[in-house]
N, C-alpha and C positions, 0 to 999 in steps of 0.2 A: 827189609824195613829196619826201624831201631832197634836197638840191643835192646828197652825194655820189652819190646811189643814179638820179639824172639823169643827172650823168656818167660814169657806169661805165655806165649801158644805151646812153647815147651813143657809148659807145666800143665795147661789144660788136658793135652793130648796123653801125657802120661798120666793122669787123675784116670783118664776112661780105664785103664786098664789096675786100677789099685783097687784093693778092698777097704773099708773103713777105716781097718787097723791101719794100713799102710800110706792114708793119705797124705800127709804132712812130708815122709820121707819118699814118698812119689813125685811132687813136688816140686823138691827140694832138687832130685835127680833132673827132670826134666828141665828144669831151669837151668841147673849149670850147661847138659847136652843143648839147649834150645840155642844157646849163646857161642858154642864154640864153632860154627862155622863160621862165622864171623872172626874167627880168630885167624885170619888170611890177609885181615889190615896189617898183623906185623910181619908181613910178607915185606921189608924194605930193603934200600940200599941207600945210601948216601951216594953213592958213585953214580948211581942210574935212579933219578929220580920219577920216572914212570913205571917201573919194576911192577908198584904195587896196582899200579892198573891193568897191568897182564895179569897179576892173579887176583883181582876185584872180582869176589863171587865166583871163584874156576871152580877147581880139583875138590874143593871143603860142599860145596852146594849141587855138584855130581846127585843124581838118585843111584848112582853106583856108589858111591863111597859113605853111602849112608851108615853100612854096617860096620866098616873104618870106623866115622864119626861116634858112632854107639856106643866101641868098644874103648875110644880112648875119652870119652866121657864118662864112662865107667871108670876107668883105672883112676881119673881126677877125682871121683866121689868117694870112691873105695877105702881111703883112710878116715874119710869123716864119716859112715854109714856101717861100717866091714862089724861093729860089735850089735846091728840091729836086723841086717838083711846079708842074705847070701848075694853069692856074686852072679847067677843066672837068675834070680829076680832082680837085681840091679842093672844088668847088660839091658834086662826086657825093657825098664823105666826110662834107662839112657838111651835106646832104639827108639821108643815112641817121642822121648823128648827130642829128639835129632828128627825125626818123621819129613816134616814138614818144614824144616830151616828152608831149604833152597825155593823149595814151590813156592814160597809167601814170599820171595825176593823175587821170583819171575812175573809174580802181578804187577810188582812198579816197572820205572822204567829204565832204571840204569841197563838191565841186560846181565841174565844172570846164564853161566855156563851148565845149564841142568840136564843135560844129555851127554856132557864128555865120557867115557873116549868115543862115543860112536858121533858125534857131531860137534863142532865144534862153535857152532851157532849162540849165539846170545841170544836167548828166549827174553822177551821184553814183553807183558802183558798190555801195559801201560794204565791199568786199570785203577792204580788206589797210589798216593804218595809216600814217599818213606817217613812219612811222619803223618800220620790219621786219629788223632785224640777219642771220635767214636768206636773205631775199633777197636784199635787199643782198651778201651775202659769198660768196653763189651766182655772182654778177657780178663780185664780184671777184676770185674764183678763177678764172673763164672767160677774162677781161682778161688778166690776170697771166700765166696759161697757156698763153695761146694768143702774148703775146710769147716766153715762155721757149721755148715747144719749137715756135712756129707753124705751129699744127693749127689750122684752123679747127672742125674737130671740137672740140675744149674747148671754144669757146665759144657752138658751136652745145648742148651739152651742157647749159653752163649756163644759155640761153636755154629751152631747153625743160625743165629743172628749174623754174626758174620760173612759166613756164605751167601743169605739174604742181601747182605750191602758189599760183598764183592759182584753178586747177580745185579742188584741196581747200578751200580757203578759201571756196567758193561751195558746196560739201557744207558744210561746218560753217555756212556763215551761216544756208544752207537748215533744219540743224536745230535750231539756235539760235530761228529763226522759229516753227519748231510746236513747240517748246517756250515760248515768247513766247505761241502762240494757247492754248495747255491753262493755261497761268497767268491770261491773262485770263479763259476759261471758269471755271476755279474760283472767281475773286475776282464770278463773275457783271456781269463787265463786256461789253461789244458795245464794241469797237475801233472806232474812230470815225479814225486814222490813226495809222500806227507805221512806227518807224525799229528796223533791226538791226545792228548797226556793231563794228566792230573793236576792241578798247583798244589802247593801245598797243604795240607791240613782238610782237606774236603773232598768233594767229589760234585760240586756244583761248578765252579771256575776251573774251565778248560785251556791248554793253552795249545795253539794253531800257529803248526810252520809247514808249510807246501812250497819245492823247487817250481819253480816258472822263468823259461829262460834266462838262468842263470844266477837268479837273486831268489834267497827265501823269503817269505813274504809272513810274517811274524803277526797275530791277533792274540786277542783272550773270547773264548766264548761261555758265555755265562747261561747255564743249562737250570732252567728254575722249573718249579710246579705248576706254574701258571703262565710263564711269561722267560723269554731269551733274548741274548742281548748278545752284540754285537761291541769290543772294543778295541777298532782298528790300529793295529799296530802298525812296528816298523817293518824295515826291506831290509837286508844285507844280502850282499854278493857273495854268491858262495864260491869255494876252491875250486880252482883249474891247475891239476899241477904242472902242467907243460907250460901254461902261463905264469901263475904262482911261483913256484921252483923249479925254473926251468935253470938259474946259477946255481943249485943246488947240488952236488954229485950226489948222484944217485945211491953209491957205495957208502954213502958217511954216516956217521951217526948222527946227524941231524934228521937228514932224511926217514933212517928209519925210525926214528923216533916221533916222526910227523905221520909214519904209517901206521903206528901203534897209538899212535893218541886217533886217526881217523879211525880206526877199526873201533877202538873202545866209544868212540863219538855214536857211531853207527851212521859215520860218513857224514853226518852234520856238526861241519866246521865251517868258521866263517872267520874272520879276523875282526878284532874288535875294534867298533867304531872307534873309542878312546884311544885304542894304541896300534897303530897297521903293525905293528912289530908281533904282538900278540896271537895268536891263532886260539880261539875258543870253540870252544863245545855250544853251539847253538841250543842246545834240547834245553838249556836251564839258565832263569835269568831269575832277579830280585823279582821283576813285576812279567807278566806276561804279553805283558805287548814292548819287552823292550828287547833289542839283539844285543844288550851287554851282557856278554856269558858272567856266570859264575865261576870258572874258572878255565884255565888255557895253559899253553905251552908259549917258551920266547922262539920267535926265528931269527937266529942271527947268522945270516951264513959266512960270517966271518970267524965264528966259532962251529963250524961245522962237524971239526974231526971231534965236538965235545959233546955229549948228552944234554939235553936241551933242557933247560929249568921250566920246573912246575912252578903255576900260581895261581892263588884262590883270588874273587877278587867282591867276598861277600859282604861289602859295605852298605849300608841301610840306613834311614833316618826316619824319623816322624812322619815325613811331608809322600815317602812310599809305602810306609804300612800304612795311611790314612788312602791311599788311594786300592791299595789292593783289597782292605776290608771293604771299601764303596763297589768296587767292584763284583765281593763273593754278596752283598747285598743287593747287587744290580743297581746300584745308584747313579748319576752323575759323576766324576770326576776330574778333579782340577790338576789341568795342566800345571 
């Protein structure tokens, strides 16, 4: 999730284990350990610009390299703390704030490597987005709280609120999903492989992409208390690479770079309506019924012996945030 909402679960989880005296600088630890697995974005190269999507969430978010993570969030605290606590009560605070980095990244949906070296798998929960303003503020009221009046009850509180709406949040995706199967049944399609994911900031609007011979077929489902909604998105044609890149050599570094942006895709790529040049990441767009990725690789196989460029493509305007709020409302929206 975000670097704030790392470091407020960082600091929560190490509050459980401080005493009154030590809460401020339990804290304090937690928060820097909360944040440094994340310190794997300045995993870069200029020469290879997908580098840092081979180590998106790897080796730093391991439950193996937790006690790694601990100790070198320790050594980063160690000259700002070293005249108030020792350094195995400091290891203990930078371990619980490291705790849970990686776990709270496998809820969303990018696909977080949380079993390496024994699997190499991208754990994706898909259950809450990287950005959730209830949760988050869940955590920060627990933090805040439990320094003002130091009760660890506040922020056990807000620890298990959370859990509560990670729990709900897995009822809503659950019927988000058979409403996703009764959609395809009517459209007389056989699911062939689907994804059910979060939009942003909520856990009410769902966004729905299922293979069906040969095109993903792109919705938003709107999962309310009283009432669901349906808003039929677009199609795009997913990748064939004996079709797609069949001028491609296979050897080149385009190639493999096309098999490194599918792997991290988690195999949903499509090319993007605006540009066939483009190869995008289906799982993420501005609104949820559209197949214009957020971002993608260029194919140019005339640059093939070259590393393929990366590009974002998160342009917005009034006329699509007014449709996606109508949407987590369940309203109407204008074409």
């Amino acid at each position: 999730m975000d670097i704030v909402t790392q470091a407020l679960l960082g600091s929560a989880v190490a509050q459980l284990g401080a005493k009154k005296s030590e809460l401020k600088i339990a804290t304090f630890i937690g928060c820097i350990a909360g944040v440094l697995a994340d310190a794997d974005i300045f995993i870069q190269s200029a020469n290879d610009p997908l580098l840092f999507l081979d180590y998106h969430r790897h080796f730093t978010h391991s439950i193996v390299f937790i006690p790694i993570g601990a100790l070198i969030g320790a050594l980063v605290c160690w000259p700002f703390v070293k005249k108030n606590i020792n350094f195995r009560r400091l290891y203990f605070f930078a371990f619980l704030g490291y705790l849970l980095s990686g776990v709270l990244d496998a809820f969303t949906g990018y696909g977080t490597h949380l079993l390496l070296p024994f699997s190499d798998e991208r754990v994706s929960g898909n259950l809450i987005s990287v950005i959730d303003p209830i949760f988050t503020l869940s955590l920060l009221v627990g933090v805040i709280g439990n320094i003002q009046f130091k009760s660890n009850k506040i922020t056990i509180y807000s620890i298990l609120f959370c859990t509560v709406y990670l729990s709900t949040a897995h009822i809503q995706q659950s019927r988000a999903i058979n409403i996703q199967t009764e959609l395809s049944k009517k459209r007389g399609h056989i699911v062939e492989k689907s994804i059910v994911k979060p939009t942003l900031g909520n856990i009410v609007l769902w966004r729905s992409i299922y293979l069906y011979q040969g095109s993903y077929y792109i919705d938003a489902i709107r999962v309310g208390l009283s009432n669901d909604r349906i808003y039929q998105g677009e199609a795009v044609e997913s990748i064939n690479q004996d079709n797609n890149f069949s001028s491609i050599d296979k050897d080149s570094l385009l190639f493999k770079d096309i098999m490194r942006f599918q792997s991290f895709s988690n195999d949903y790529i499509a090319f993007d309506p605006r540009d066939q040049s483009i190869l995008g990441d289906s799982r993420y767009s501005m609104l949820p019924t559209s197949a214009n990725p957020l971002w993608g690789i260029v194919i140019n196989p005339k640059k093939s012996d070259e590393h393929t460029q990366y590009l974002t493509m998160r342009t917005h305007n009034n006329k699509l945030r007014q449709q996606y709020i109508s949407m987590i409302l369940g309203e109407d929206i204008n074409q």
